[in-house]
C-alpha positions in Angstrom: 7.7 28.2 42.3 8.4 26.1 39.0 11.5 24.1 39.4 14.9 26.2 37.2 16.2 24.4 34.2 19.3 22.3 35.1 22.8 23.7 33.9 24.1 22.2 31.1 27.0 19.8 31.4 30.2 21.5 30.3 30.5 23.0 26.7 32.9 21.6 24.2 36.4 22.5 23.8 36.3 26.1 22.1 32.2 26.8 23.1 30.8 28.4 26.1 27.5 28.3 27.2 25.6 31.0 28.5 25.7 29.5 31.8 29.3 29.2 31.9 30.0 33.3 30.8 27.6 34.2 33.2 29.1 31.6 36.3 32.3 33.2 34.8 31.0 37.3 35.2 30.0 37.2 38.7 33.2 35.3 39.7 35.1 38.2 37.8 32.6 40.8 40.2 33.3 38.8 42.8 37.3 38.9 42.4 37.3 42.8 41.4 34.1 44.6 42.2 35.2 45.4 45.5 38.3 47.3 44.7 36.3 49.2 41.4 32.6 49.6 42.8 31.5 49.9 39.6 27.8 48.6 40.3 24.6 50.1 42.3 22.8 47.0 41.9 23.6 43.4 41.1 20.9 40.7 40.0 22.8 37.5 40.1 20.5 35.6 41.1 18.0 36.6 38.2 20.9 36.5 36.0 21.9 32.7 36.6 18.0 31.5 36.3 18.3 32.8 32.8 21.5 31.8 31.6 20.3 27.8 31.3 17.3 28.9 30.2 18.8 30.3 27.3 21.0 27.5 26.8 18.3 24.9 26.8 16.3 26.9 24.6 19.2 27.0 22.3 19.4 23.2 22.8 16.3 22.8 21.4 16.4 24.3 18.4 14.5 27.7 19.4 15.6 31.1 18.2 18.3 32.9 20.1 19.3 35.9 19.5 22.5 37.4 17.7 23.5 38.0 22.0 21.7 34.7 22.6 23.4 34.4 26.6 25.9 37.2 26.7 26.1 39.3 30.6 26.0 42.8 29.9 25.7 45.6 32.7 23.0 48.7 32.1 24.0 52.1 32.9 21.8 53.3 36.3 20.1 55.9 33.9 17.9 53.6 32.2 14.7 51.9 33.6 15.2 48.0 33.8 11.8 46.2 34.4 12.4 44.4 38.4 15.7 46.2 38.5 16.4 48.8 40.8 16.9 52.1 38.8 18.3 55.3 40.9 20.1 57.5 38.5 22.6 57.7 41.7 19.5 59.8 43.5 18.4 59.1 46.8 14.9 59.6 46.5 15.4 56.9 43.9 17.0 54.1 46.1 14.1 51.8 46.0 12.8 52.6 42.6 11.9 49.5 40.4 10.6 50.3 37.3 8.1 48.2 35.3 9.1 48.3 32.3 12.3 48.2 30.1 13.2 51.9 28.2 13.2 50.6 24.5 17.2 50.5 23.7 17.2 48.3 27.3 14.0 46.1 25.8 16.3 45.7 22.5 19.5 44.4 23.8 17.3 41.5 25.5 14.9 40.8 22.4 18.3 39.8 21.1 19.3 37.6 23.9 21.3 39.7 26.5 21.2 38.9 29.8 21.4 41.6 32.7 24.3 41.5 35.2 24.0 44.9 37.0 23.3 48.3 36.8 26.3 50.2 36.5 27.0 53.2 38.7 27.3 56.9 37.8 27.2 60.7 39.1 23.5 61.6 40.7 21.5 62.2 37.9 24.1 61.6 35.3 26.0 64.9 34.6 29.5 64.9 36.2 33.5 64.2 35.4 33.6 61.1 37.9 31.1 58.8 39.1 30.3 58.9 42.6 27.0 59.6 44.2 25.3 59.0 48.1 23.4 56.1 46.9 26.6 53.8 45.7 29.6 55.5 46.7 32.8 56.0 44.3 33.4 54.5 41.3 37.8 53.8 41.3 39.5 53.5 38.4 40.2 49.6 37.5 43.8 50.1 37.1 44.3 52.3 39.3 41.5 52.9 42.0 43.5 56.7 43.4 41.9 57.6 39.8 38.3 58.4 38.9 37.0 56.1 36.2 35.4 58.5 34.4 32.1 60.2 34.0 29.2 59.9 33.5 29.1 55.9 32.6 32.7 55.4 34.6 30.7 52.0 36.2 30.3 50.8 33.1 33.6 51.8 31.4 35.4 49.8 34.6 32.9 47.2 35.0 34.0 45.6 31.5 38.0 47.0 31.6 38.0 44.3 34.5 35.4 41.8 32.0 32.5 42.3 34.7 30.1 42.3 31.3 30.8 42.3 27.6 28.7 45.4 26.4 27.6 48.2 28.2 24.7 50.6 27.1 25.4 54.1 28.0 24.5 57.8 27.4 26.5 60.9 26.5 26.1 64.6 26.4 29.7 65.9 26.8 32.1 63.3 26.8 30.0 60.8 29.1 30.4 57.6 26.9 33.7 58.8 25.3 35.7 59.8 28.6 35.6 56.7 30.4 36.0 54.2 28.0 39.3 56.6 27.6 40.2 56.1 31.3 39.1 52.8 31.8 40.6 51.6 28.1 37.7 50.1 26.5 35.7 51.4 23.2 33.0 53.6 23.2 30.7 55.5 20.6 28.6 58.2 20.6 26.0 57.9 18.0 24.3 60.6 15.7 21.3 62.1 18.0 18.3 59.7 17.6 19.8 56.3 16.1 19.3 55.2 19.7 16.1 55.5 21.3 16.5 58.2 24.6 13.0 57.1 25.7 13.3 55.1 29.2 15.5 57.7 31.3 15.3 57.6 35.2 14.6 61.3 35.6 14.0 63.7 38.6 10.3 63.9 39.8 10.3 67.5 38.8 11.8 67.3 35.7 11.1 69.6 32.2 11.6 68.0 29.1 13.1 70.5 27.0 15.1 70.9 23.0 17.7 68.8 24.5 20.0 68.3 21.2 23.0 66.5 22.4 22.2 63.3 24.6 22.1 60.0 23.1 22.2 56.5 24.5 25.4 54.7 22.9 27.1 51.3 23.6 30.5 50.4 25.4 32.3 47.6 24.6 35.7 44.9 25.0 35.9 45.0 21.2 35.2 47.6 18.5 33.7 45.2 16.2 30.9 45.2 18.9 30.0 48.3 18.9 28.3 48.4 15.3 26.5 45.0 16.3 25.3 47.1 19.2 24.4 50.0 17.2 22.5 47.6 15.2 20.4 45.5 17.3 19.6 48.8 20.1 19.0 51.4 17.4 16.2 52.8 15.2 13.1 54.7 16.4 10.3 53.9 19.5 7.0 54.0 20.5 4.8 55.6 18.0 8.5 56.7 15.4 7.7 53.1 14.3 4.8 54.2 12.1 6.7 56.9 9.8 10.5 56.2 10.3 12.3 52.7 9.4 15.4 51.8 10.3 18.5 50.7 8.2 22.2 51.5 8.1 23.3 53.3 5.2 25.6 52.0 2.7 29.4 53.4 3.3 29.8 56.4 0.9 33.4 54.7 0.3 35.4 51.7 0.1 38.9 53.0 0.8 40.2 55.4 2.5 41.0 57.7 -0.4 37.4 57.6 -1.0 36.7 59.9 2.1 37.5 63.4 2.7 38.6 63.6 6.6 39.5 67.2 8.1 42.2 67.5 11.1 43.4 70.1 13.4 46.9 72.1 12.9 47.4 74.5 14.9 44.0 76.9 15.6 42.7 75.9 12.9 40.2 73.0 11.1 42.5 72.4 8.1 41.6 71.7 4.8 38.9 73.5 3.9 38.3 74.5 7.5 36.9 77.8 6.7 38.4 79.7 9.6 36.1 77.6 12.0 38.7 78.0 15.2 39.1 76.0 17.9 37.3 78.5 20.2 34.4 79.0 17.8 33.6 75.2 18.0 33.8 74.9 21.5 31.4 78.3 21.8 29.1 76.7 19.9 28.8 73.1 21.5 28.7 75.0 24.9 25.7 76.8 23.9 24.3 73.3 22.3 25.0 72.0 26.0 22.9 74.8 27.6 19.8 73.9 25.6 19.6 70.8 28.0 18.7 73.2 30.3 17.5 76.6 28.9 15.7 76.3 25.2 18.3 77.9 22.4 18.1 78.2 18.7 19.4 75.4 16.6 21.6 77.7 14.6 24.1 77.0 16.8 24.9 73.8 15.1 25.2 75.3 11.6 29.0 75.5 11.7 29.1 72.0 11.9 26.2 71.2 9.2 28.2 73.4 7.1 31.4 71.8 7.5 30.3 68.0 6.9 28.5 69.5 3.6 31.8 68.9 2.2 33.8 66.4 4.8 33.2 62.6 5.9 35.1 63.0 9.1 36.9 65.1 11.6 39.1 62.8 13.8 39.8 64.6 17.2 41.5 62.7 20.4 39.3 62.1 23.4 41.0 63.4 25.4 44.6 65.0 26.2 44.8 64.1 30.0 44.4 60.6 31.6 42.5 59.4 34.6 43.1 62.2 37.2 42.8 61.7 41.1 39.5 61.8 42.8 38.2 65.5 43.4 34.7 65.6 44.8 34.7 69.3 45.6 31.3 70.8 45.0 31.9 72.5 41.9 32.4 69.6 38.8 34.0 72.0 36.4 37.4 72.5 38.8 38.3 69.2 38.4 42.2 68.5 39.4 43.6 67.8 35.8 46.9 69.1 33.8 44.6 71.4 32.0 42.7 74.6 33.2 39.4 74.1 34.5 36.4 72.4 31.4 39.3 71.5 29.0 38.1 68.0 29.4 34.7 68.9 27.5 37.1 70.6 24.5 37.7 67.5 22.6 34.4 65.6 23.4 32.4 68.4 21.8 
């Protein structure tokens, strides 16, 4: 076995190496992971081989990345070449994929280093993240509380700085929630500027229309999640020969420049068009049944319509907090302020 690269001798005042951040992670795990569990799987020993490896290469003069050294956790959803990768599954307890999925594979071209994979509900849909292969994830300030769903391991992993980015998924709420609960940031990002190839699925399952899940990043710091966005996005696999990818340029350069709708009352005011607060969440719910059972795409028409005319439509996450654990059977009666799926309302 070839002989690790030596640490580096401590940074300068104001600079951290890799090796230090990543020394400094797993003594955060260490400290706080216990009372959270917000990992299935921790690689420290792969992480801290790498770490001054990246700092020596970075001594030499060799291209680093723009996250040349930085510990990031991986949401359990995603396959992670030599990393256990369950989806919170059983049958998936000792499943090591081979290869990266493509968003993974991008966050490490650019330097990242993997911590962990962060723990979720079995097979990703749920309010809270608990499953028989990992156990519950608590809230980090308040561990009677869930942490969210379905990326609550990753939402507390970096409310308590276990990692500095977090790559996620959402379908209803699943980046957005948590990072809510936990108090970090989180963004969903339009359907296909992230790459949803690399999922740890069921054996059995059947790819359908599915029109609403995207892989997004969670992070410490807002400005991070558009570097993020950057570095994981654009097409994969065979996309690369027809599409490109590159950010727009902002329509705007104030404020004024934009035309953002809002909720009063029932309904989307100005310009709103009578498009109620029931009629919205109809539609989304029938969006969120095509993951399961094909639908026509007309459902999203109100919405197409709407942003013909409108840059944005600002709506809370959320009007409830971290609630207390509930794992009764049925994910939908969740013990919360508001009547049973209000939680999805805003997320749609």
């Amino acid at each position: 076995m070839a002989a690790l690269p030596k640490p580096r001798a401590p940074s300068a005042p104001g600079v951290i190496s890799s090796h230090e951040l990543t020394t400094h992670v797993f003594e955060r795990i260490r400290k706080y992971n216990g009372r959270v569990n917000a990992f299935v799987t921790l690689v420290e020993d792969r992480a801290t081989a790498q770490a001054p490896a990246a700092d020596e290469a970075q001594a030499q003069g060799k291209p680093t990345g723009p996250l040349y050294g930085v510990p990031i956790p991986i949401k359990d959803d995603k396959k992670t070449a030599g990393i256990r990768s369950t989806c919170g599954a059983k049958i998936y307890a000792g499943n090591v994929p081979k290869e990266n999925a493509p968003a993974v594979q991008r966050l490490l071209d650019a330097g990242a280093i993997i911590v962990g994979k962060t723990n979720l509900p079995e097979w990703v849909p749920g309010f809270q993240s608990y499953n028989e292969v990992a156990g519950t994830t608590n809230n980090p300030w308040n561990p009677q509380r869930t942490s969210g769903g379905s990326t609550g391991g990753g939402a507390a992993a970096l409310a308590r700085g276990m990692g500095f980015l977090e790559l996620g998924s959402d379908i209803g709420g699943s980046i957005r929630t948590p990072s809510h609960f936990c108090g970090v940031f989180g963004h969903k990002p339009t359907i296909d500027v992230i790459s949803d190839e690399g999922f740890v699925e069921p054996p059995d399952a059947n790819p359908s229309p599915d029109r609403l899940s995207v892989n997004g990043p969670l992070s410490r710091n807002p400005r991070d999640l558009l570097l993020a966005l950057q570095l994981a996005g654009g097409p994969a696999g065979m996309q690369w020969i027809a599409d490109s990818w590159n950010l727009p340029p902002a329509r705007g350069a104030q404020l004024r420049d934009y035309r953002i709708g809002y909720n009063v009352g029932r309904s989307l005011l100005p310009g709103g068009a009578g498009l109620r607060i029931a009629e919205w969440y109809g539609a989304y719910f029938t969006m969120l049944g095509s993951s399961v059972v094909p639908n026509d795409p007309t459902a999203r028409r109100c919405w197409a319509d709407y942003f013909r005319d409108h840059d944005a439509f600002p709506m809370p996450v959320d009007f409830v907090t971290a609630f207390p654990h509930d794992h009764s059977p049925d994910m939908w009666r969740v013990r919360s302020p508001l009547p049973p799926g209000c939680v999805l309302i805003w997320t749609c």
